[in-house]
N, C-alpha and C positions, 0 to 999 in steps of 0.2 A: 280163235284167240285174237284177242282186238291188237293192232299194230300201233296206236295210240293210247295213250290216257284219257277216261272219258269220264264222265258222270252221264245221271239220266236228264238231267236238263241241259246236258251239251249233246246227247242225243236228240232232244226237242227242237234244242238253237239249231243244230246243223241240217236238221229234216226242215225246218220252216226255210233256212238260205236255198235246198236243193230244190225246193218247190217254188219259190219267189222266183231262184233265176231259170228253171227248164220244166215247169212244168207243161208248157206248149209243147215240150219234147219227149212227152212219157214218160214211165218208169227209167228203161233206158237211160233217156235224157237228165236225165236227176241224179242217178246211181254215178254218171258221168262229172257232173258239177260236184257230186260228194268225193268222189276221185281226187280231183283238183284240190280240195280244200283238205283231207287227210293229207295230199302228201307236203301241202306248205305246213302243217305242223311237225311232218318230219324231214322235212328239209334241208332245215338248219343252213341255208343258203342265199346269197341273191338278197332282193327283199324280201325273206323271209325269217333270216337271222333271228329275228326277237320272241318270232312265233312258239310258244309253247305248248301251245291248249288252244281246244277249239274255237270259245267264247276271243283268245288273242287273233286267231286266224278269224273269225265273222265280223269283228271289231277294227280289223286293221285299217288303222287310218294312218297317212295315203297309202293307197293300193289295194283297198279290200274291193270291195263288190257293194256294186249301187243297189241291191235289192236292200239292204238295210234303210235306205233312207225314205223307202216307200212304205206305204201304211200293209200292204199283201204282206211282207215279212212279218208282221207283229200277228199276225191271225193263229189262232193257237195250231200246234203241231199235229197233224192227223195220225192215225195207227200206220197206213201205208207208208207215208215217208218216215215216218220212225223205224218200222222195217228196215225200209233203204237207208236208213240212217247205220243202221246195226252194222246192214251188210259189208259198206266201206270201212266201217272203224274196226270190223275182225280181217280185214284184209281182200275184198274182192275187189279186183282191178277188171276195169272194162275200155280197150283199145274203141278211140284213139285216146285218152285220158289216162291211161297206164302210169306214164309220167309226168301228169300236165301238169302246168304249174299256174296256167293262166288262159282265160279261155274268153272269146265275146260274139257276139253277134254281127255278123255285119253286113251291108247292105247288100253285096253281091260276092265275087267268088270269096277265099280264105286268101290274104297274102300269103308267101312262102316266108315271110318273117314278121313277128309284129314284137318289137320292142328288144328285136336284135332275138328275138327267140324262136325257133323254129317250128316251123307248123308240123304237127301231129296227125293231121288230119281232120276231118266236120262229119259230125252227125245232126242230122237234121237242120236246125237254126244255126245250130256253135261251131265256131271255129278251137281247136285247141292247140295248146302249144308248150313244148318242152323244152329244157334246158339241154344241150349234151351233157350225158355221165359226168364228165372232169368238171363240172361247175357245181353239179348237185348230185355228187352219191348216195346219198343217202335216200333216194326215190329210184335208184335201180337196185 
């Protein structure tokens, strides 16, 4: 049962963000990035307050995510991350992304905070990074 509100072209939108930002990271990697962007929809926190819907969380300007602005986002939605699109918006959580709320790449280790937020842990390329419970309940 989906934890969000979706339609089928916010299934499309959110499968092309999981693939633009990790698909050097696998399945996995992507399922992890859809993590991230379901739980700023339910958030209700932080910068995430305004976020209602997927298409507001893929949109969100400032603080969304730089794959929008590159041409790889806009390439139509494939059947596989549609799949992994499904899986996150019925609820599958995959550590370290459980809670994330914000997540990037970066050149060598993962700080232990980025943006005053605490590191979740890295899979493969991504660093991730959660709020404590008392800031954002609504992601535990």
């Amino acid at each position: 049962m989906a934890v969000i509100s979706y339609n089928e072209e916010e299934v499309k939108l959110l499968a092309r963000l999981m693939r633009a930002e990790a698909e050097g990271d696998g399945n996995l990697g992507m399922l992890m990035v859809g993590n991230t962007g379901v739980n700023r929809v339910m958030a209700d926190c932080l910068d995430f307050q305004p976020i209602r819907s997927i298409t507001d969380m893929v949109f969100q300007s400032p603080g969304g995510f730089e794959a929008v602005q590159k041409g790889y986002f806009y390439q139509p939605a494939r059947e596989n991350e549609k799949r992994l699109a499904r899986r996150v918006i019925n609820g599958e959580r995959f550590h370290p992304a459980t809670h994330s709320l914000w997540f990037f790449k970066p050149t060598g280790d993962c700080p232990a905070q980025w943006y005053n937020q605490w590191n979740a842990g890295r899979f493969k390329s991504h660093c991730f990074f959660s709020p404590v419970p008392s800031a954002c309940p609504n992601i535990y």
